[in-house]
BABA-185628 format. One record per residue (C-alpha): residue number from 1; x, y, z. Coordinates in nm, 3 decimals, decimal comma, padded with zeros to 5 digits, always signed. Example, Ala and Ser with C-alpha at 12.3 -4.5 7.8 and 13.67 -1.06 7.14 Angstrom:
// residues 2
+-----+---------+---------+---------+
! pos !      xx !      yy !      zz !
+-----+---------+---------+---------+
!   1 ! +01,230 ! -00,450 ! +00,780 !
!   2 ! +01,367 ! -00,106 ! +00,714 !
+-----+---------+---------+---------+
//
This chain:
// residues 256
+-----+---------+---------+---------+
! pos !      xx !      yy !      zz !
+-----+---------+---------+---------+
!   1 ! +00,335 ! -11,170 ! -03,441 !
!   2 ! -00,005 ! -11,084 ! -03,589 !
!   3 ! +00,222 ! -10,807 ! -03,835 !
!   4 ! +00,455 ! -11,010 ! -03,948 !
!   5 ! +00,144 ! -11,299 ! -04,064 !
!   6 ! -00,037 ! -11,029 ! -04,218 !
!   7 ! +00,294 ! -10,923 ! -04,363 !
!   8 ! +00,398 ! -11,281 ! -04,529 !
!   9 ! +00,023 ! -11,316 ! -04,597 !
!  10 ! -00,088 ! -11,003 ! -04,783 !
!  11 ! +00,251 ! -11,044 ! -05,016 !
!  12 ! +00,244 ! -11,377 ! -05,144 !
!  13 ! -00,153 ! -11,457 ! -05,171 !
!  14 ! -00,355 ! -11,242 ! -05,413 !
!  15 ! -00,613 ! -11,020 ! -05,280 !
!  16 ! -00,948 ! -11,189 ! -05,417 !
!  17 ! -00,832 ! -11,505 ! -05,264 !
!  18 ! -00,752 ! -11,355 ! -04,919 !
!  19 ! -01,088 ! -11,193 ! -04,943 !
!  20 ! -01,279 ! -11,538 ! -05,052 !
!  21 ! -01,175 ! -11,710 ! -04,782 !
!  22 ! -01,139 ! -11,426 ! -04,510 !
!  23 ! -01,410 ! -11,269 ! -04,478 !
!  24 ! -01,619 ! -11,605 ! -04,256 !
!  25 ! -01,303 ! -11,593 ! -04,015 !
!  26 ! -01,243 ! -11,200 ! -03,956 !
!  27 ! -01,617 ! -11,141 ! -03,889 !
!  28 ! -01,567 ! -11,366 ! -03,591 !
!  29 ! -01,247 ! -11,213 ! -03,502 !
!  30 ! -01,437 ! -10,890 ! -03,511 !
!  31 ! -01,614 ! -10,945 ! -03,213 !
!  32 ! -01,318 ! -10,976 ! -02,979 !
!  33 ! -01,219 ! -10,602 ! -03,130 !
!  34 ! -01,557 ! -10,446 ! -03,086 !
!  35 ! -01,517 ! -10,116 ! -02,870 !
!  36 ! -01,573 ! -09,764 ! -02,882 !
!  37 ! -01,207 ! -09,596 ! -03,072 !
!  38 ! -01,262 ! -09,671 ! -03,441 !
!  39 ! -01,563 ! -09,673 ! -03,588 !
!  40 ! -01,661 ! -09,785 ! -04,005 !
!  41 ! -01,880 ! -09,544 ! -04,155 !
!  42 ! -01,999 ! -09,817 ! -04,420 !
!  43 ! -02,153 ! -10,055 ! -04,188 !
!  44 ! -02,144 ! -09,853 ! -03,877 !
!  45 ! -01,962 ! -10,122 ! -03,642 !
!  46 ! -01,747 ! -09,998 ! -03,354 !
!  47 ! -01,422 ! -10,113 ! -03,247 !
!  48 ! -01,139 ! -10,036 ! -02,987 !
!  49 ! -00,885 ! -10,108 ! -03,198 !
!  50 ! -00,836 ! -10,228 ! -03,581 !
!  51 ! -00,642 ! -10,534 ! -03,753 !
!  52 ! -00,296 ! -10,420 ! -03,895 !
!  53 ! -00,289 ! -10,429 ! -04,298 !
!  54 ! -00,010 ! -10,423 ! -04,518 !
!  55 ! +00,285 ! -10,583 ! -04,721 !
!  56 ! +00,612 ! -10,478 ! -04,722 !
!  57 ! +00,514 ! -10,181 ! -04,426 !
!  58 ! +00,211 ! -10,276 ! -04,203 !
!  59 ! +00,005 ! -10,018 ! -04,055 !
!  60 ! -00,192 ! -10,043 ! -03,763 !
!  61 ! -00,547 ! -09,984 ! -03,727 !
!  62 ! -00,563 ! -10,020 ! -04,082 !
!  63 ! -00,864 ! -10,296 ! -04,152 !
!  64 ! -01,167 ! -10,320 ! -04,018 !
!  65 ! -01,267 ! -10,713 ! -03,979 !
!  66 ! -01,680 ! -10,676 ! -04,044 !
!  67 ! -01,651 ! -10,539 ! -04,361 !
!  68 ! -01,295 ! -10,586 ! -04,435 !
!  69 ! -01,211 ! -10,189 ! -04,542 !
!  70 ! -00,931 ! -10,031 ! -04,548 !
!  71 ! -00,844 ! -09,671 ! -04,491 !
!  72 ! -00,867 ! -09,603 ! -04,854 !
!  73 ! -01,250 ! -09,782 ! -04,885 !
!  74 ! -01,377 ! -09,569 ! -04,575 !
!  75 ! -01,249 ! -09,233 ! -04,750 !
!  76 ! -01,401 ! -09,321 ! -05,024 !
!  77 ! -01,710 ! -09,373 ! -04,878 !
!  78 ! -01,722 ! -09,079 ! -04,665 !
!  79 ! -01,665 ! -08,853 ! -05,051 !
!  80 ! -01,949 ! -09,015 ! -05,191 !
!  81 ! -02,183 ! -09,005 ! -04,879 !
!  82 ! -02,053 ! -08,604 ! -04,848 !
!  83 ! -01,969 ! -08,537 ! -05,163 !
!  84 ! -02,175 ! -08,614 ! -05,443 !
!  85 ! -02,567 ! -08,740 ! -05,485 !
!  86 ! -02,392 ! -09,140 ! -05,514 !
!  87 ! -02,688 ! -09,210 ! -05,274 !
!  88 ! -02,957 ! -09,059 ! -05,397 !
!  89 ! -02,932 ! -09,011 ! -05,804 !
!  90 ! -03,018 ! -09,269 ! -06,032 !
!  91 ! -02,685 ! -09,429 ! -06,141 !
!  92 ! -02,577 ! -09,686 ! -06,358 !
!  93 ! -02,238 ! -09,764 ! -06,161 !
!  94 ! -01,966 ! -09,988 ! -06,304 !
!  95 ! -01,695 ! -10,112 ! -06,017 !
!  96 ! -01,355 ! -10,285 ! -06,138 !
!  97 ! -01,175 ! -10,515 ! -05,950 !
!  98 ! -01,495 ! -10,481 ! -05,680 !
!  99 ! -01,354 ! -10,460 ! -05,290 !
! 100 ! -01,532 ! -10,682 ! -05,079 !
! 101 ! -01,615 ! -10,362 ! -04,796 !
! 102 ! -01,844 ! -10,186 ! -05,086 !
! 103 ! -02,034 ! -10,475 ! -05,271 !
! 104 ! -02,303 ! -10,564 ! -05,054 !
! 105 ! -02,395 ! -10,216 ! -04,948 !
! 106 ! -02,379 ! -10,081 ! -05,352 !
! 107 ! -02,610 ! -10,392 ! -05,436 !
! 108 ! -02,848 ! -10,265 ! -05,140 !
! 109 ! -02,882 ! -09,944 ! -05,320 !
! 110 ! -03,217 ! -09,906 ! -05,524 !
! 111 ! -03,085 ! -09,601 ! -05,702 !
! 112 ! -02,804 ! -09,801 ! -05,853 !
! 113 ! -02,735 ! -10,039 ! -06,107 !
! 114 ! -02,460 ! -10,188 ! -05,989 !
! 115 ! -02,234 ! -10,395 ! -06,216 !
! 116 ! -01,890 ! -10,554 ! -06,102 !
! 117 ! -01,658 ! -10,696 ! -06,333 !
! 118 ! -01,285 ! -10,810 ! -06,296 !
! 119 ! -01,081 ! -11,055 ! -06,503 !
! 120 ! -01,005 ! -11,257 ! -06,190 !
! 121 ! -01,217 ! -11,166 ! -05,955 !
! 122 ! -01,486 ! -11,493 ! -05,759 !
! 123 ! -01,737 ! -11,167 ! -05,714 !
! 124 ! -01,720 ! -11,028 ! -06,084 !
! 125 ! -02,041 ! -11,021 ! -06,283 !
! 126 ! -01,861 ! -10,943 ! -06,611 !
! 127 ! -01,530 ! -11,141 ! -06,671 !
! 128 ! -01,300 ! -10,835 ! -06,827 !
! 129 ! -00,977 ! -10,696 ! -06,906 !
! 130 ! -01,040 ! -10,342 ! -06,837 !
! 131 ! -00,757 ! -10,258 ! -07,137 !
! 132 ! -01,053 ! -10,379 ! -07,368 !
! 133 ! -01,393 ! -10,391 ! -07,215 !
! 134 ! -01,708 ! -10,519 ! -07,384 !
! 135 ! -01,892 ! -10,262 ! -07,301 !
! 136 ! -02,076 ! -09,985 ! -07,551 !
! 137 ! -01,962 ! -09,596 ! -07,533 !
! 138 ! -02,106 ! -09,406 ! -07,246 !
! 139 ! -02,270 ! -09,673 ! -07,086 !
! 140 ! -02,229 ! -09,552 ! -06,732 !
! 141 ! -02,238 ! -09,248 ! -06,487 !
! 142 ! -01,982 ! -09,361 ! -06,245 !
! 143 ! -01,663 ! -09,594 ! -06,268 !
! 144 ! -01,454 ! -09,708 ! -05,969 !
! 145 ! -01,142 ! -09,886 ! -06,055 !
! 146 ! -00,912 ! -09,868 ! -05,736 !
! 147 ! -00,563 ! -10,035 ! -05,706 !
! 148 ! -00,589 ! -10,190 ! -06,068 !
! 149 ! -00,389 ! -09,961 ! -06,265 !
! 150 ! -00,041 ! -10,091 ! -06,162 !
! 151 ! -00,113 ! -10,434 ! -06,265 !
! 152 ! -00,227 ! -10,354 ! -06,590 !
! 153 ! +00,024 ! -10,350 ! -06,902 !
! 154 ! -00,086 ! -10,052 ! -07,082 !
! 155 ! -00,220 ! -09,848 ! -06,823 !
! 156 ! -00,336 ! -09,517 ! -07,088 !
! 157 ! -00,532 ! -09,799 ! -07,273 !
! 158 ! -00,743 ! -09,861 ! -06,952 !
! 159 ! -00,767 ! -09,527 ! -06,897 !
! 160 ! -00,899 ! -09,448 ! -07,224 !
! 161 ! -01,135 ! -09,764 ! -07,226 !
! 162 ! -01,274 ! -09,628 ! -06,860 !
! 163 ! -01,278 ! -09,257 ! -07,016 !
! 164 ! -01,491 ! -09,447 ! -07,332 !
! 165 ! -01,730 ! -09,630 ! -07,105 !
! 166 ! -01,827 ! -09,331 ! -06,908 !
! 167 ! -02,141 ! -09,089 ! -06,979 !
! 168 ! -02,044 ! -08,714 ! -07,038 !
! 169 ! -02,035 ! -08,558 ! -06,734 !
! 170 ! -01,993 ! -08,896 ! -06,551 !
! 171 ! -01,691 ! -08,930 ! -06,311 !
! 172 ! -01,431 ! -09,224 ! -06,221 !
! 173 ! -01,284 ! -09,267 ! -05,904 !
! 174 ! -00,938 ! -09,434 ! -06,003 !
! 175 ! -00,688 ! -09,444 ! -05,653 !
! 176 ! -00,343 ! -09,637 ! -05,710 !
! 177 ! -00,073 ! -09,668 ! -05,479 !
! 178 ! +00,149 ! -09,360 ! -05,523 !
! 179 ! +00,485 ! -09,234 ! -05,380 !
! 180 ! +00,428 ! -08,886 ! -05,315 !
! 181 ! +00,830 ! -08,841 ! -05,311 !
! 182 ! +00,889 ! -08,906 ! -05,678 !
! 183 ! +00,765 ! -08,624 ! -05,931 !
! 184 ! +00,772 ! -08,923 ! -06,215 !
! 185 ! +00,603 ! -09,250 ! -06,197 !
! 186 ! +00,838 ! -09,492 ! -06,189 !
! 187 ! +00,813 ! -09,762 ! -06,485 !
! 188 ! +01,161 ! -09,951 ! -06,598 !
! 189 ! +01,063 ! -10,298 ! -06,795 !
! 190 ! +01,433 ! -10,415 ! -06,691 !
! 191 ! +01,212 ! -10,460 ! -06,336 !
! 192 ! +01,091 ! -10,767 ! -06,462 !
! 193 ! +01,086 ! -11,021 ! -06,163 !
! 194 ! +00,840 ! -11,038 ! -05,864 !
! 195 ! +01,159 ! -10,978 ! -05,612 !
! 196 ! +01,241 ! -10,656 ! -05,854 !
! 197 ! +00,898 ! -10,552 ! -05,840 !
! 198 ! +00,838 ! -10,601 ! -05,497 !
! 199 ! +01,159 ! -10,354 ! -05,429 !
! 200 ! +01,091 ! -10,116 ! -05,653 !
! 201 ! +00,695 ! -10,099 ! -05,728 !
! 202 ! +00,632 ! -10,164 ! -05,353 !
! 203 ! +00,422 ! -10,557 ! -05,458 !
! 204 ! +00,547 ! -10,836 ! -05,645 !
! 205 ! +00,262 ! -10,820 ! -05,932 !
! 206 ! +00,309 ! -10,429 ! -05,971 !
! 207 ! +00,388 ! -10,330 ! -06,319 !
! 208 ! +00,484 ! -09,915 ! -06,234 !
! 209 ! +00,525 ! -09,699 ! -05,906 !
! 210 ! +00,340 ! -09,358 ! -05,948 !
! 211 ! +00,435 ! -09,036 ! -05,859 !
! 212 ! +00,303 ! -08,733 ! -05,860 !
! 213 ! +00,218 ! -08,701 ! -06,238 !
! 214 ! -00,059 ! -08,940 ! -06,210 !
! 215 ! -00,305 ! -08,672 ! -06,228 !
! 216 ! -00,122 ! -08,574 ! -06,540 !
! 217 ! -00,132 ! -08,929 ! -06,732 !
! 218 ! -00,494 ! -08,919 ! -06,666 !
! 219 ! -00,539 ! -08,593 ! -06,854 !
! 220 ! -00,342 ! -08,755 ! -07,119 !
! 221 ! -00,590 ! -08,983 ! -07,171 !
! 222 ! -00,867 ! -08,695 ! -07,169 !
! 223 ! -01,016 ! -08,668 ! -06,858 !
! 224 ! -01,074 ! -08,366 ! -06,652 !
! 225 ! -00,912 ! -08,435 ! -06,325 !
! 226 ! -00,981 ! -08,332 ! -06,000 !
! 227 ! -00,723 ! -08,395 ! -05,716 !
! 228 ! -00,927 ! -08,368 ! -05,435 !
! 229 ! -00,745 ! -08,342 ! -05,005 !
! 230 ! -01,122 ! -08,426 ! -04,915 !
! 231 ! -00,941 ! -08,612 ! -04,596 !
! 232 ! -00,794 ! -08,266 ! -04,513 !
! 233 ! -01,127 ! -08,113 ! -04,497 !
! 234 ! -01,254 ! -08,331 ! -04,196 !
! 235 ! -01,152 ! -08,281 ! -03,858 !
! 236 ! -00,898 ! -08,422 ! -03,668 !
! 237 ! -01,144 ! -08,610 ! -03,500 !
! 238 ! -01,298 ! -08,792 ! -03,785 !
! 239 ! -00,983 ! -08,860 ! -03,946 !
! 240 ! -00,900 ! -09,059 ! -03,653 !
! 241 ! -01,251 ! -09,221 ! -03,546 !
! 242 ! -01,239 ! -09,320 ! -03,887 !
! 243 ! -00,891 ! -09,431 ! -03,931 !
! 244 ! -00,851 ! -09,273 ! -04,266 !
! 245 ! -00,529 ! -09,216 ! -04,456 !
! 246 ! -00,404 ! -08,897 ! -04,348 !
! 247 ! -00,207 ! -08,786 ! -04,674 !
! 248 ! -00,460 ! -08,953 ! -04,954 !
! 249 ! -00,546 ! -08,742 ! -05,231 !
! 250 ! -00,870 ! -08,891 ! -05,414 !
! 251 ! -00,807 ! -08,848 ! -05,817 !
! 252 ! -01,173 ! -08,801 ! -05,963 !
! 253 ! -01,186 ! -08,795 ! -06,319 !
! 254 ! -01,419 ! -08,671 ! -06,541 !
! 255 ! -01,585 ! -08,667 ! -06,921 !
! 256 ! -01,674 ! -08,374 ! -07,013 !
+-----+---------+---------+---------+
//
């Protein structure tokens, strides 16, 4: 029952809304999962089991209810904690499309100036289109811009203004939803309806379906790319205290 809500949900009401007005009811919610199984590396809470996520497929143990993460957001975390000195360097940071999960604890952050924009988005402190952003060359050392480049109509302009925006030797961390099965992403502007969309792109608001040369049409745009298994490198045990996506690859691109 709770699958096929989240289902019907997550399809048909946008995400910013379902964050606006979620995030009061699945802290409370929370509480009845707390436990021992799962636990969220970005706020630390502890849980014996996790709320189911998803659209068209839903996966269990997929969002945490405190911070409303998904499997995605805690990987991410986990790279940058692990990974890089996100934590410790001085950073001017730059987050598209901001997820809920990562704003509060980025604003806590001394070390960074944290900036979110979005065209849509209640959180955004810059109203943007990321295909044209008001922003001057090489104005910051890190850009994250996750799950926006399939709703975007020219997605090598966005990837160009991104690559513009960052500092040399500044990195992006730019994860879309990907079908590991198809070599080519899959783009066909006869898929022009929210059903055809929805079949084909996997979400009714999805412009393209990638595949695996998404690491190429970054390059295209000039960044040095790094497709990193960083989920592969942890043990079997984190992966599942975590609940992280087994098979993500994290694309971090670069200026150089």
């Amino acid at each position: 029952m709770i699958s096929r809500i989240v289902s019907l949900v997550t399809r048909f009401i946008p995400r910013h809304y379902l964050q606006l007005f979620a995030a009061f009811f699945l802290k409370v919610i929370g509480l009845f999962y707390r436990g021992n199984r799962f636990e969220d590396p970005i706020d630390g809470v502890k849980y014996r089991k996790l709320l189911p996520y998803g659209r068209l497929v839903v996966r269990k143990n997929a969002l945490a209810p405190n911070s409303m993460s998904l499997e995605r957001h805690r990987l991410i975390w986990l790279y940058l904690k692990t990974r890089t000195d996100f934590f410790e360097a001085s950073l001017r940071m730059l987050h598209v499309a901001p997820e809920y999960c990562f704003i509060k604890p980025f604003r806590k952050l001394k070390n960074i100036d944290y900036i979110t924009a979005d065209l849509v988005s209640p959180w955004a402190d810059v109203k943007l289109d990321v295909q044209q952003m008001p922003f001057p060359d090489s104005s910051f050392d890190v850009v994250m811009c996750n799950h926006v480049l399939e709703h975007v109509d020219n997605d090598l302009q966005a990837m160009h203004e991104i690559l513009r925006v960052l500092k040399p030797s500044g990195f992006a961390i730019l994860q879309v939803p990907m079908d590991l099965n198809m070599e080519h992403t899959l783009e066909n502007p006869e898929y022009n309806t929210p059903e055809l969309r929805e079949k084909y792109y996997q979400q009714r608001d999805h412009l393209r379906l990638y595949g695996r040369d998404y690491a190429q049409r970054l390059k295209s745009a000039g960044f040095d790319v790094l497709e990193d298994d960083f989920v592969k490198q942890l043990s079997v045990a984190e992966v599942e205290r975590y609940a992280l996506p087994k098979d993500e690859i994290l694309y971090i691109a670069r200026k150089i």
